[in-house]
C-alpha positions as CSV (number, residue, x, y, z in Angstrom):
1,X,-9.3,-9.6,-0.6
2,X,-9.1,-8.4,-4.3
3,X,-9.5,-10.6,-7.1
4,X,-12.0,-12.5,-4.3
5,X,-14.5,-14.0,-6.6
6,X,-13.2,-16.7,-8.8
7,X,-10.4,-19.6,-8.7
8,X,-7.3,-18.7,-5.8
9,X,-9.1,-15.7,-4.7
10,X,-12.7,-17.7,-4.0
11,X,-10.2,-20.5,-2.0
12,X,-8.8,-17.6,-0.2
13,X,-12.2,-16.4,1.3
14,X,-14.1,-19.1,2.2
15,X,-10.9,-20.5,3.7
16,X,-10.4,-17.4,6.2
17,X,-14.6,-17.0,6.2
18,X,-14.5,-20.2,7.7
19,X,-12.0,-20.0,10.2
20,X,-13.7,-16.9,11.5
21,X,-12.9,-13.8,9.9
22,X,-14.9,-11.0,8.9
23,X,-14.1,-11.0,4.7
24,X,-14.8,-8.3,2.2
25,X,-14.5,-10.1,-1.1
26,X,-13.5,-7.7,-4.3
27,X,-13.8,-8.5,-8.1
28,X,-14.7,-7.0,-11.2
29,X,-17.6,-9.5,-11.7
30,X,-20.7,-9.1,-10.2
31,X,-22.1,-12.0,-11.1
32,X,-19.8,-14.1,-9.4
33,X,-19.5,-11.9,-6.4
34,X,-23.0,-12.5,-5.7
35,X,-22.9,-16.0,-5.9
36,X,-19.6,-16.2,-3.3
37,X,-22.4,-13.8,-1.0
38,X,-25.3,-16.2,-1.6
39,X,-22.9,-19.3,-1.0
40,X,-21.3,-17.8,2.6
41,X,-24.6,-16.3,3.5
42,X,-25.8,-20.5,3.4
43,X,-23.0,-21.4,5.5
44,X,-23.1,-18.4,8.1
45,X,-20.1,-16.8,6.6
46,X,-19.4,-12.9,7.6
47,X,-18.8,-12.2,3.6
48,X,-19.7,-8.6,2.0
49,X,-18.6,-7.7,-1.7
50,X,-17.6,-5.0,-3.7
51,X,-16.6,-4.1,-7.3
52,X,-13.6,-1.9,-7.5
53,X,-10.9,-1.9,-10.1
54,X,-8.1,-2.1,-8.6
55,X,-5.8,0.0,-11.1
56,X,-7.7,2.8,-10.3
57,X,-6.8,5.1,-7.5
58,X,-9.5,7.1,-7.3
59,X,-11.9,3.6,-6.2
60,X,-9.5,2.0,-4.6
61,X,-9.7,5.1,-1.9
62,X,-13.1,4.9,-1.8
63,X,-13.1,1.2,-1.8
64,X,-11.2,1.7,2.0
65,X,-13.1,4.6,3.0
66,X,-16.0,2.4,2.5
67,X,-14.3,-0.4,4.4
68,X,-13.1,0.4,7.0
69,X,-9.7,-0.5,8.9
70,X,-8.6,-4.1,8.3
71,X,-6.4,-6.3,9.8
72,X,-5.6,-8.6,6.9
73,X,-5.1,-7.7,3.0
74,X,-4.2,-10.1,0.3
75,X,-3.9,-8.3,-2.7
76,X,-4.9,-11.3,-5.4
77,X,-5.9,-9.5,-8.6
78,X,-4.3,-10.8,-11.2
79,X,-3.9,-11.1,-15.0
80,X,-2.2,-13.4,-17.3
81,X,-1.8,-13.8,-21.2
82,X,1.0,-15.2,-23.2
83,X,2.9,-14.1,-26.5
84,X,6.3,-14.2,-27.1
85,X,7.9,-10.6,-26.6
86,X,8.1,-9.0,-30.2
87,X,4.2,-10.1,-30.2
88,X,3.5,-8.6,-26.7
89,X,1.9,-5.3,-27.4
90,X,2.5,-2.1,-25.2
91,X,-1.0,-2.2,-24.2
92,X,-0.8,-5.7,-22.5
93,X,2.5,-4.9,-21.1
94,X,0.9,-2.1,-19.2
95,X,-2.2,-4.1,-18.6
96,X,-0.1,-6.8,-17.1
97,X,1.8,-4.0,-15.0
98,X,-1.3,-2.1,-13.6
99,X,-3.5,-4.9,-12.3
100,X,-0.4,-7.0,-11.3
101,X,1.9,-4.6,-9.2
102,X,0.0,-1.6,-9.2
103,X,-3.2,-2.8,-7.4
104,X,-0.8,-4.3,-5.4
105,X,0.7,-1.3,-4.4
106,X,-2.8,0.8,-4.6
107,X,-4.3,-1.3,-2.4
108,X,-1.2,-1.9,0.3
109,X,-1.0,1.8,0.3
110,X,-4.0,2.4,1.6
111,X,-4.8,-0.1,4.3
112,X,-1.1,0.9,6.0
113,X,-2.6,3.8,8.2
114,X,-4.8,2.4,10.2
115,X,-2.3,-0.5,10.6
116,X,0.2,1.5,11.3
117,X,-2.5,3.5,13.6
118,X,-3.0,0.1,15.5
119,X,0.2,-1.3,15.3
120,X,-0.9,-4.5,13.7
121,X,-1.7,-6.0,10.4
122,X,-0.4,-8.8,7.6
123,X,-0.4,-8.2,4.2
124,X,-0.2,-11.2,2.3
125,X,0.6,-10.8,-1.6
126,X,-0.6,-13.9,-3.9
127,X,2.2,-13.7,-6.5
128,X,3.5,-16.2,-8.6
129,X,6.3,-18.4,-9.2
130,X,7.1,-16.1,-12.4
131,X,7.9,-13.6,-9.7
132,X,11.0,-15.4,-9.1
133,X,12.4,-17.1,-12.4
134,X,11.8,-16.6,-16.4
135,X,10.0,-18.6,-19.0
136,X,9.3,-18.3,-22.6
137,X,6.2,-16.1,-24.1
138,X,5.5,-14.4,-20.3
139,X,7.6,-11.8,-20.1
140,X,5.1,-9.2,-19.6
141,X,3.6,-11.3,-16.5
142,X,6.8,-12.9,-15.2
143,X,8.0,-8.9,-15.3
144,X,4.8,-7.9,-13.5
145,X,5.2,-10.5,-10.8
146,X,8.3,-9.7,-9.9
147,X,7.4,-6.0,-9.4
148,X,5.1,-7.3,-7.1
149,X,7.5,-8.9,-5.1
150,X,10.3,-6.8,-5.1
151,X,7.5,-4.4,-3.3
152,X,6.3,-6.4,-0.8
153,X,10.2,-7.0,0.1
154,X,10.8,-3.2,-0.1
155,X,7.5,-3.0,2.5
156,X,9.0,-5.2,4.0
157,X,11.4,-3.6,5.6
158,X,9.6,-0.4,6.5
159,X,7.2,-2.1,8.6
160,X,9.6,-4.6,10.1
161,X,10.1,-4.0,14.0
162,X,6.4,-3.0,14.3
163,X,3.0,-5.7,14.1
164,X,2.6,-5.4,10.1
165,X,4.1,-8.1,8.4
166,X,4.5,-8.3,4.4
167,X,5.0,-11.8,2.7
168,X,4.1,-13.3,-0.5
169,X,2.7,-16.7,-1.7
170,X,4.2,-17.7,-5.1
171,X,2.3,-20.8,-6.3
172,X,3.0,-22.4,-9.7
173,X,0.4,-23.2,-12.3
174,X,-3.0,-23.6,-10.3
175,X,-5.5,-25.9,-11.1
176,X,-7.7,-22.4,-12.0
177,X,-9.4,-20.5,-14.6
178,X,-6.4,-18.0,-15.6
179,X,-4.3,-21.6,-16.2
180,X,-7.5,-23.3,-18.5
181,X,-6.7,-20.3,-20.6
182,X,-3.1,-21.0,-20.2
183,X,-4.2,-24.9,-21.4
184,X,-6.5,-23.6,-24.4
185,X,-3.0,-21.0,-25.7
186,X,-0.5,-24.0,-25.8
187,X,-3.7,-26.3,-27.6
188,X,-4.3,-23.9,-29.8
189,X,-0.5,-23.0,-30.6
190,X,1.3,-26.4,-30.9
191,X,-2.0,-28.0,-32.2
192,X,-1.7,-30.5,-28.9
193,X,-5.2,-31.7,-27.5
194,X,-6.1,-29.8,-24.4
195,X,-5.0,-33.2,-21.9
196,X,-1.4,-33.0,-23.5
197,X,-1.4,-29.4,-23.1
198,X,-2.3,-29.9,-19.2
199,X,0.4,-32.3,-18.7
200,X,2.9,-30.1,-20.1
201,X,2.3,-27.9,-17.4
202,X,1.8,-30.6,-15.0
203,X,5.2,-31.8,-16.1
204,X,7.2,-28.3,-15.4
205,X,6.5,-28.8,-11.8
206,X,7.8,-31.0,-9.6
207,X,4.9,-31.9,-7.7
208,X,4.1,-33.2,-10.7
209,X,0.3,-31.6,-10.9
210,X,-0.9,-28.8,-10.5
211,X,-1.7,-26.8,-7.6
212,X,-5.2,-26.8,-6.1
213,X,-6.6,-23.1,-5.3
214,X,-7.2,-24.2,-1.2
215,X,-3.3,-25.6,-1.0
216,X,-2.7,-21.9,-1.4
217,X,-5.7,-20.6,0.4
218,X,-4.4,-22.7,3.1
219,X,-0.3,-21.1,2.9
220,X,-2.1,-17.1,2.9
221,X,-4.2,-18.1,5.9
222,X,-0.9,-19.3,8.0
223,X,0.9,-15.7,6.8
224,X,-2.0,-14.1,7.8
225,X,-2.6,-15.9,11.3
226,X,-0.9,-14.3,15.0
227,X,1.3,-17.7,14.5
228,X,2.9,-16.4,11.6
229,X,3.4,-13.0,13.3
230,X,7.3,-13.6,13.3
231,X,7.8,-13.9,9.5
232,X,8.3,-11.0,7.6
233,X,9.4,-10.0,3.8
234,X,9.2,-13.8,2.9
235,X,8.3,-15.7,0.0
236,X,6.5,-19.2,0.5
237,X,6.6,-21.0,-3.0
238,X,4.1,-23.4,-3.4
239,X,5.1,-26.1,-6.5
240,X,6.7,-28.8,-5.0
241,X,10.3,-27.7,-4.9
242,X,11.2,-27.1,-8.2
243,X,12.7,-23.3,-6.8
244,X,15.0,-23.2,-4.3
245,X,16.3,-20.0,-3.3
């Protein structure tokens, strides 16, 4: 589970801690991935962490040599900043690029042998619902997301037939850290107060709020269960029906 520490990621592994799996949790902040240790350790949890950037090759192999075969991977790692394009640097556009489709594709890459080995595995991507439509000032994330998803549809089909499955969650704005920063952007660029800016965002959904992180924790552990063994290369969006597709 990368990106396992904070907001989604967090949901996502005390969701499948609880209903009996064996997680390794992986972030870039130690802090927090000692607290999600302390906090499953008090609940009987089988939770171990790691620090590993994800964008790098080199630790993501050793991140896997170090783990082990697994039989679930949900690549969660994400980023997210806005700007409009002729203010989106080169440096965030490959920032945005690196954590968000390659880590993906770092970190699929290497837990396919020993799934292939045992003939079984899921592989659940958490993308975005930028990963399948446009929006003003994201075009470096909204680009990023749907590199991730065109990959897991493109894995897809090379492991369909066999016991790997490849899908993706695409949640809209979640009611998590990476969208407060969102909240705080629009505040501070339209000069709206931080409740206005929410609702904005509350209002471009049609579930008309925004997502909690265990409403998605709850979608990656149905991709990832043996009942969800015959779907494959699909996309479960999560924002109350505003894409249909």
């Amino acid at each position: 589970m990368t990106g396992g520490s904070k907001g989604i990621g967090r949901a996502v592994v005390e969701r499948l801690a609880a209903d009996g799996l064996s997680v390794f949790a992986v972030g870039r902040d130690s802090d927090a991935l000692a607290d999600i240790a302390q906090s499953a350790a008090t609940r009987g949890w089988d939770v171990e962490t790691a620090a590993c950037d994800v964008t790098d090759e080199d630790a993501v192999t050793t991140l896997f040599e170090r783990v082990g075969p697994i039989d679930v991977l949900v690549p969660n790692a994400g980023v997210s900043a806005s700007a409009p394009v002729h203010r989106t640097s080169l440096d965030d556009w490959n920032r945005h690029l690196a954590v968000n489709a390659t880590g993906v594709f770092l970190t699929a890459r290497a837990a396919l042998p020993a799934m292939r080995e045992r003939d079984h595995g899921r592989i659940v991507v958490v993308a975005s619902a930028a990963a399948l439509r446009g929006a003003r000032y994201i075009s470096a994330y909204a680009a990023s997301k749907h590199a991730a998803l065109g990959f897991v549809r493109s894995l897809a089909s090379e492991v369909a037939g066999s016991g790997i499955t490849a899908n993706a969650v695409c949640p809209g704005y979640v009611d998590s850290a990476m969208t407060t920063r969102s909240i705080a952007n629009i505040s501070a660029q339209t000069g709206r107060g931080e409740q206005d800016a929410r609702a904005v965002l509350e209002r471009q959904q049609p579930l008309g709020r925004l997502v909690e992180p265990d409403e998605v924790a709850a979608a990656v552990a149905f991709l990832a269960s043996d009942a969800a063994a015959p779907i494959n290369g699909q996309t479960l969006v999560l924002d109350g029906g505003g894409i249909q597709h």
